[in-house]
ZAMARGU-4260 file (C-alpha; in steps of 0.2 Angstrom, whole numbers, plus 5000, padded with zeros to 4 digits):
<rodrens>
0) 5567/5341/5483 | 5579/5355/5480 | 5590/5356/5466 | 5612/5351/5470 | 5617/5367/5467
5) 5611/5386/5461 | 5602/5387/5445 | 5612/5397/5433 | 5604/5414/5430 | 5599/5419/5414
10) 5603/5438/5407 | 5590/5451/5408 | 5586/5465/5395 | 5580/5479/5401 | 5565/5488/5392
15) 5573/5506/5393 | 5575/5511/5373 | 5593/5521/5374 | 5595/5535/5359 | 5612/5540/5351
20) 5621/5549/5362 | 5620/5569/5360 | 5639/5571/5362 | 5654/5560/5355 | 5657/5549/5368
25) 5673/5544/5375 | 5671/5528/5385 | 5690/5529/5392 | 5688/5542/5402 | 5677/5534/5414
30) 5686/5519/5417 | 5698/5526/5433 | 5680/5533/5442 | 5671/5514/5438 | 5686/5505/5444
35) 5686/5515/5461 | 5667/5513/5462 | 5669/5493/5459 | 5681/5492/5471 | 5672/5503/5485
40) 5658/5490/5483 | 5668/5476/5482 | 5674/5482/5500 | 5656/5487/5505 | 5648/5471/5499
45) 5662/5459/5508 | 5661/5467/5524 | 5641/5460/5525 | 5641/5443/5516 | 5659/5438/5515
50) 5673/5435/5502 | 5664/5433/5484 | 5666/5415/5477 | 5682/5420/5467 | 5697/5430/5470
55) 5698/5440/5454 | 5684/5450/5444 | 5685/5457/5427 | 5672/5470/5421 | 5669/5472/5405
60) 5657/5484/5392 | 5643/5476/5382 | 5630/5485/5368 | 5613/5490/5376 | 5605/5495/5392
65) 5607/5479/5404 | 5621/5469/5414 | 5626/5452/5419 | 5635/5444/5434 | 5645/5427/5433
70) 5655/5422/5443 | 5672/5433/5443 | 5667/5441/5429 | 5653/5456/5424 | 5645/5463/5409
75) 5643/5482/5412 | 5630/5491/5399 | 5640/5503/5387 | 5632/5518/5397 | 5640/5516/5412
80) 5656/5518/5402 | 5648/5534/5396 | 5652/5551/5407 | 5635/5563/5411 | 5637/5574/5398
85) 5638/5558/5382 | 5623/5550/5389 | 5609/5550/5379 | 5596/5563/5381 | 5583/5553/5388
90) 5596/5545/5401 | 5598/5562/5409 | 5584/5560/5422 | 5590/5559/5438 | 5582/5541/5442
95) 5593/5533/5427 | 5607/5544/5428 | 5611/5536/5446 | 5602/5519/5437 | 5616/5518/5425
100) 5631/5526/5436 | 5629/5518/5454 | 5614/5503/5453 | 5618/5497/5440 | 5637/5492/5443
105) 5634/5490/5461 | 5620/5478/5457 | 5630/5467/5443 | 5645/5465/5456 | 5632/5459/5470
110) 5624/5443/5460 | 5641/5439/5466 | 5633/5434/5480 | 5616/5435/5475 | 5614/5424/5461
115) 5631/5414/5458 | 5635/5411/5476 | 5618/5407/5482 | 5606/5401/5472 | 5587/5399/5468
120) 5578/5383/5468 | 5566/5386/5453 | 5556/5401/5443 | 5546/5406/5458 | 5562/5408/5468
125) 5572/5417/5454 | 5564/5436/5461 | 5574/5432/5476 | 5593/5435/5466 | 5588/5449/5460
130) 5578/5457/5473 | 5594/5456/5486 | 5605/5460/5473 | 5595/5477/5468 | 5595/5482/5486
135) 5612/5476/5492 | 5617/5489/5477 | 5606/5502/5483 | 5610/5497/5502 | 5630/5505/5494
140) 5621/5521/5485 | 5614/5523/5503 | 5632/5522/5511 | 5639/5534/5499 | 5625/5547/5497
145) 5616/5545/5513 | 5597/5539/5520 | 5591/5549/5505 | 5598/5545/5492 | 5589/5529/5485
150) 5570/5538/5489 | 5570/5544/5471 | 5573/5525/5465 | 5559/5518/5477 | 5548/5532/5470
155) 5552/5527/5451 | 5548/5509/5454 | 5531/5513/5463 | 5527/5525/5450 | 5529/5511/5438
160) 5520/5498/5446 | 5505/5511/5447 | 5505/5517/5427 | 5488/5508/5420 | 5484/5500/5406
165) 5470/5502/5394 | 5458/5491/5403 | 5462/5503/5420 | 5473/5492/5428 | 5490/5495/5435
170) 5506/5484/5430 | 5507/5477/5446 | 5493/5469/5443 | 5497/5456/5429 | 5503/5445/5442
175) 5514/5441/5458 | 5533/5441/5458 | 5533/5423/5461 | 5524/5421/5442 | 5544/5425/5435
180) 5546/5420/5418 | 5527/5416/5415 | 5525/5433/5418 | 5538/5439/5407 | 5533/5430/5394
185) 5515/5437/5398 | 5520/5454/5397 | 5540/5458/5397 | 5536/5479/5404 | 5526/5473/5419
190) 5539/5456/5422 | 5553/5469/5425 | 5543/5483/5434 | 5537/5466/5446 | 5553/5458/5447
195) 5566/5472/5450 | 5553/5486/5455 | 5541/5477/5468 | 5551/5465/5471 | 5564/5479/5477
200) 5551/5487/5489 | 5547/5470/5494 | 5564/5470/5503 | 5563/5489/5507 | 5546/5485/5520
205) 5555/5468/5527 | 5568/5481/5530 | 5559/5494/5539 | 5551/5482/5549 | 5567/5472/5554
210) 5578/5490/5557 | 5596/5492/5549 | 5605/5482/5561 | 5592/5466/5562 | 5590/5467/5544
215) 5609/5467/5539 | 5611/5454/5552 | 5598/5443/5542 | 5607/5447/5526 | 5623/5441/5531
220) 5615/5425/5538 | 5606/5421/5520 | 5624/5424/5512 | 5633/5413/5521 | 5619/5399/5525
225) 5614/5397/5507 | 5633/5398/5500 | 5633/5385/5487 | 5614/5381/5491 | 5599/5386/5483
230) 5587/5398/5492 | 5567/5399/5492 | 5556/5412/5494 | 5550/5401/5510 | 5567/5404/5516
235) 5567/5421/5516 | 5554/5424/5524 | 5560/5409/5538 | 5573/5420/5538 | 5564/5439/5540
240) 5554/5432/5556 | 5567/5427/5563 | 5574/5444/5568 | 5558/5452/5568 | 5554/5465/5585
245) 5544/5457/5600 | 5530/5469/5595 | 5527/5464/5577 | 5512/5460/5573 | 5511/5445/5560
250) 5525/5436/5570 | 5530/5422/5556 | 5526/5436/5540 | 5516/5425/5533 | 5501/5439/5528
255) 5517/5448/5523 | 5521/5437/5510 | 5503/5430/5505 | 5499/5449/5500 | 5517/5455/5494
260) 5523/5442/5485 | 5513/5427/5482 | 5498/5439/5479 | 5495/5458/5470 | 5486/5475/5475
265) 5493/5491/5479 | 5480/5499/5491 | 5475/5516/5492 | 5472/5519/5510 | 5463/5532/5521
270) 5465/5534/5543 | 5452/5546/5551 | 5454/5549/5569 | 5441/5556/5582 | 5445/5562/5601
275) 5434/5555/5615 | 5430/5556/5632 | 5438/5570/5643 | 5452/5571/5656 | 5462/5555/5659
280) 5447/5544/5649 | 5451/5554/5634 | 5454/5539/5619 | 5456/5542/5600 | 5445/5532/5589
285) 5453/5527/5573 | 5445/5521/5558 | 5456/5513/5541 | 5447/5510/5525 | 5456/5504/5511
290) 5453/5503/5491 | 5458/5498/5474 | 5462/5484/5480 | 5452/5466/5478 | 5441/5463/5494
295) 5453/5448/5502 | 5468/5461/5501 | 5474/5462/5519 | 5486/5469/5526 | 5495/5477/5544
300) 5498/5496/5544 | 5507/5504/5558 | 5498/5521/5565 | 5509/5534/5574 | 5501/5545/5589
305) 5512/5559/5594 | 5507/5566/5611 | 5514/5579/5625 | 5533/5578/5630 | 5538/5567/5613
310) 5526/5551/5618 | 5523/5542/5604 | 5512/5527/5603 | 5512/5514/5588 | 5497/5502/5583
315) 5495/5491/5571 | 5478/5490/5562 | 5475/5477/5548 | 5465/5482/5533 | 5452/5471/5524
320) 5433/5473/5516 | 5426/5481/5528 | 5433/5497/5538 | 5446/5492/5553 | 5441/5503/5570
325) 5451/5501/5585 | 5450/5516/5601 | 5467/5517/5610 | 5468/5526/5628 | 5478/5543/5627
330) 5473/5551/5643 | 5476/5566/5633 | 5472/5576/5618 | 5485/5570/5603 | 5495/5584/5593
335) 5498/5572/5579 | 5489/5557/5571 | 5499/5547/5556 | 5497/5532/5544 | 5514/5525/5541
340) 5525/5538/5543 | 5540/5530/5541 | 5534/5521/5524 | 5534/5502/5531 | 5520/5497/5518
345) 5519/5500/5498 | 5502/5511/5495 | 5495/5523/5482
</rodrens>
């Protein structure tokens, strides 16, 4: 039985240790830019879910490296008050330079809607309000700064998923995002790279497998369906099958879900490709294997044939313990042969 209403959402620490800053800092100066950038995203973010629950937000600074969003209101980390030049040395990097200037206030103002005005139903559900938060946020760094823009952050958090541990195992392998606060408790660095990190990927591939406009259109449907209601991890991915292409394969997503969220393994993964026959009969033979992964991983990978005249042909082959083969008919000799290369699947 679902809950009335949304569960409140608790505040989150993030593990990035901020230094003093290397030049006085005057916090002031920033606050004309942040406003604008607040209200762009407050435009950006009411043109795809609606008006937010209440009229009036106040933003306001507080001491360390995280956020918080209630409703009409927003803690913004004393950083983002802070202009390139006052951050602290180890804040200069690229990745958190855009963290703490664009994601950051961008993501705050989104719980908004993700979060405050739809809800989750219990700790396994709670991935979902900050998942479609962190990716409405970058969805804005997108509209500003182009396609491009947010690859450096997706990098970062697969980098982060991948780093290993003394026993040789990778962060995102302490445990699925649905685990939430168990996990957190289990192992705080690996809860935050699992819950903003994968799960932020997570929505990426649905993405690249919806398209922009099918997957925008789901979004807006999630916001305004689950107003005042509490959403489940089973309703998003309801939701995500919904709008998926005829010629998906995995039709209701749910090998999607049982290896992305409910599950763990980032595969490394290897497509070799052989010409055959001649003429018209000609066919290329393609084989998949995938590792570092357990043996039940599965998963559907797209591969790209590029042949005469821009002809393209897409199959979907789906990885497991043993190597996948499949032939597919090209009545000519291919000039290209690619796994994934539009990045619809998380890989090593």
């Amino acid at each position: 039985r679902r809950a009335e209403g949304p569960a409140p959402r608790r505040r989150v620490d993030s593990p990035i240790v901020v230094t003093a800053p290397s030049l006085p800092a005057n916090p002031l100066s920033r606050l004309p830019s942040m406003a604008a950038e607040l209200g762009s995203a407050l435009e950006f973010f009411q043109s795809l879910f609606g008006p937010p629950p209440l009229n009036r937000i106040v933003a306001a600074p507080i001491p360390g490296a995280f956020g918080q969003g209630f409703p009409g209101f927003l803690y913004l980390s004393t950083l983002a008050y802070l202009e390139d030049r006052s951050l602290p040395a180890a804040e200069k990097a690229e990745w958190q330079g855009r963290y703490f200037r664009e994601i950051l206030e961008a993501h705050e103002l989104a719980h908004q809607w993700w979060g405050n005005s739809v809800g989750f139903d219990n700790y396994r559900d709670e991935w979902l309000s900050e998942a479609l938060a962190n990716y409405s946020a970058l969805l804005f760094v997108e509209k500003r700064r182009g396609a491009k823009a947010i690859d450096v952050v997706l990098e970062e958090y697969r980098r982060r998923l991948l780093v290993e541990d003394k026993e040789k195992g990778t962060v995102e392998s302490a445990g699925p995002i649905v685990f939430g606060m168990r996990l957190r408790l289990a192992d705080p660095a690996a809860w935050h790279a699992v819950t903003y990190g994968k799960s932020t990927l997570v929505i990426h591939m649905l993405r690249m497998r919806l398209g922009d406009v099918n997957f925008l259109k789901m979004m807006g449907q999630l916001a305004r369906e689950f107003a005042g209601r509490s959403l489940a991890t089973e309703d998003l991915r309801r939701a995500a099958a919904a709008y998926l292409p005829k010629d998906a394969p995995d039709k209701e997503l749910v090998n999607f879900f049982e290896t992305w969220v409910y599950g763990t393994g980032i595969p490394e993964l290897t497509l070799t490709s052989a010409l055959k026959g001649t003429g018209l009969n000609r066919s290329v033979e393609l084989r998949l294997k995938q590792g570092k992964v357990p043996e039940d991983f599965e998963i559907d990978v797209p591969v790209e044939i590029t042949l005469p005249k821009g002809r393209k042909i897409v199959r979907w082959m789906r990885t497991g313990s043993e190597e996948d083969v499949l032939e597919v008919k090209t009545g000519v000799a291919p000039l290209k042969v690619e796994l994934d290369p539009r990045d619809l699947v998380l890989k090593r």
